[in-house]
N, C-alpha and C positions, 0 to 999 in steps of 0.2 A: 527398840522403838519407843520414844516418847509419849507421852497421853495423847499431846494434839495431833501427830502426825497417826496413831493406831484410828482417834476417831474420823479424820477424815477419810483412812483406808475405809472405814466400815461403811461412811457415810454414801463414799465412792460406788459404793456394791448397792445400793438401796436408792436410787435416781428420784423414785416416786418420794422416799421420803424426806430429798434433798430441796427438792420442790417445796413440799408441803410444810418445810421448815422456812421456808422464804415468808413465805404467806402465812407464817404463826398460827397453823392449823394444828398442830402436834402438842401434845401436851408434855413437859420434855422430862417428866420425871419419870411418866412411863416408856418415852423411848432408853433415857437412860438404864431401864429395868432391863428394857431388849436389847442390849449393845454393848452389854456390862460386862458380856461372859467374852464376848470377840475381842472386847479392847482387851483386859485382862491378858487373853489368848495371843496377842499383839505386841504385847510391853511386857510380858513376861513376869509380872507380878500382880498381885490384889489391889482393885480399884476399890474406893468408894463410890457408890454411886451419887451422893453429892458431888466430886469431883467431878464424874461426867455430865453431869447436870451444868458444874460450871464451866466445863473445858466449850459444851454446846451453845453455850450464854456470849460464850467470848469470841468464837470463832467468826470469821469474816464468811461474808458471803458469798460462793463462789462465781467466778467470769458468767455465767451466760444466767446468771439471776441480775446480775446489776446490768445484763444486756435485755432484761425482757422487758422493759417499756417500748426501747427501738425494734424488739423483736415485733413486739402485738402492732406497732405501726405499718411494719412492712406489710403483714399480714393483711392487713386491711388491701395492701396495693394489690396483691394476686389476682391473674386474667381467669382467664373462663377454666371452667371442669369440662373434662372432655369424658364420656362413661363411653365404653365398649365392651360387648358381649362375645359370646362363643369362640373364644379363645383357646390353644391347646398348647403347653409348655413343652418342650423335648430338651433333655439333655445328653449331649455326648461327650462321647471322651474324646480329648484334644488329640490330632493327630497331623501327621502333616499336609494329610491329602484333604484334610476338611476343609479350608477354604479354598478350593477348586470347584470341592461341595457344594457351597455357596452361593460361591458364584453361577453356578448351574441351577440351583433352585431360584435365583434372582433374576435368571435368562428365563425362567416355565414362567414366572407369574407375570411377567412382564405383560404379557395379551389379556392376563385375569384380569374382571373387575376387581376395583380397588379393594385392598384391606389392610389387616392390620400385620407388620412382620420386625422383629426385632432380635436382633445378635448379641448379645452378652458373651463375652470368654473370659475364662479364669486361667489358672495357671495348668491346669492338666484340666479343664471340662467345658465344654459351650452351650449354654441354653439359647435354646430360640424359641421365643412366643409368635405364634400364627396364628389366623384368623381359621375358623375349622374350614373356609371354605381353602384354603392354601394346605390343608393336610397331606393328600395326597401327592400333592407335587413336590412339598418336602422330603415327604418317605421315598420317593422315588430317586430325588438327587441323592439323600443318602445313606443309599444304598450298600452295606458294606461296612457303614462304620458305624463302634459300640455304642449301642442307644442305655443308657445308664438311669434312666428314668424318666415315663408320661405323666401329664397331667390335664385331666380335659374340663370343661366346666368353667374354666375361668372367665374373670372380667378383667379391663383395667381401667383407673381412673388417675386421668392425666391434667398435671393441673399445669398452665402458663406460668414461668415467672420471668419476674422482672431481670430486666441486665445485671442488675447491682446484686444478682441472690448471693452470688459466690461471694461476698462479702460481709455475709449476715450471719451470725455465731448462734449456733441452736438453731438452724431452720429447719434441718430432717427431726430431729428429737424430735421437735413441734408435736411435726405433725405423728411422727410412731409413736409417741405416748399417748394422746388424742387417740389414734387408731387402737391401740392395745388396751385402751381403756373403755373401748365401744367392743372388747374380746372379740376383736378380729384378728386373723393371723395371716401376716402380708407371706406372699408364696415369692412373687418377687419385686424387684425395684431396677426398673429401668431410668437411669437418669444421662440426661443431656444441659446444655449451656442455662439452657433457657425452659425446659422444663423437665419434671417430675415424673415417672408413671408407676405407681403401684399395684400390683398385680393380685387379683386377689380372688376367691372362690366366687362362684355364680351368687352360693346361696349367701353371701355376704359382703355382696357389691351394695345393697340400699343402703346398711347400717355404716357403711364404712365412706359412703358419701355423703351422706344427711349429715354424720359428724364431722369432714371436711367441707361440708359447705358450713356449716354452724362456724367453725372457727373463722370461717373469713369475714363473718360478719363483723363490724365494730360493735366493739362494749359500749 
């Protein structure tokens, strides 16, 4: 491997510091110091660190830096935050009888007041986030199949977006570096056409909306 193609491996592994090179925040003799042993490790012989110094100096900026002016624009257009409480994750293991499942817990709630109910499936597992007052009527549909992990306590916040999102390059990053950098840890991410929902612990629903409303605002 080449010099320039080792540092943008490295570069690639380190988001935060690919960012913070956009925006000339980095001093780059010292990233050169920290990057020095990987390229090296990469290209298969002894770098100078001048060299990395210069290979950084030269290198082009990647897609979704030369997209973050129309990024910060869109952000501006985002509809409302939607915040919801007492929430409870369940995940099962996929089988072929669970969406019958389903559909039987989608028939109990039907007469409940309104809340909150969401289906995620993977390749072998389904998480479903419910409202705790929908708890019981879940456990009961089902009934029988491997419950693979709870989690109680949660919130979500669900933000509107615009028609045109699926178009927009870097818009989840956005917002999970923003969120990871207010040291919140997203549990999960429900996502649709038109909006967002990230799922996240009780005790860190404020911090993790104060900081997605901050970003919406314009600079």
């Amino acid at each position: 491997m080449n010099l320039r193609d080792a540092l943008e491996e490295c570069l690639r592994k380190r988001p935060f510091i690919e960012e913070a090179l956009s925006e000339e925040l980095i001093n780059l003799s010292s990233l050169a110091r920290i990057i020095k042993g990987d390229v090296e490790h990469l290209t298969g012989k002894e770098i100078k660190e001048s060299a990395v110094v210069m290979a950084i100096r030269r290198r082009e900026p990647r897609l979704q830096f030369k997209m973050q002016h129309k990024l910060q624009q869109f952000i501006g257009t985002l509809g409302d935050i939607i915040v919801r409480s007492n929430l409870v994750a369940y995940t099962y293991r996929k089988t072929p009888a669970l969406p019958s499942k389903q559909a039987k817990f989608i028939s109990y709630i039907s007469e409940l007041p309104s809340g909150f109910h969401s289906f995620t499936g993977g390749m072998e597992e389904t998480t479903v986030v419910v409202s705790e007052g929908y708890t019981l009527a879940l456990e009961n549909a089902m009934t029988g199949e491997k419950l693979i992990d709870q989690t109680n306590n949660l919130s979500s916040i669900t933000l509107r977006l615009p028609d045109s999102s699926s178009e927009v390059i870097g818009l989840y990053y956005f917002f999970f570096k923003h969120i990871a950098s207010a040291g919140v840890p997203i549990k999960e991410i429900i996502s649709t056409t038109n909006e967002a929902t990230f799922i996240v612990h009780n005790k860190d629903v404020n911090a993790a909306f104060a900081i997605i409303n901050t970003i919406k605002k314009p600079l």
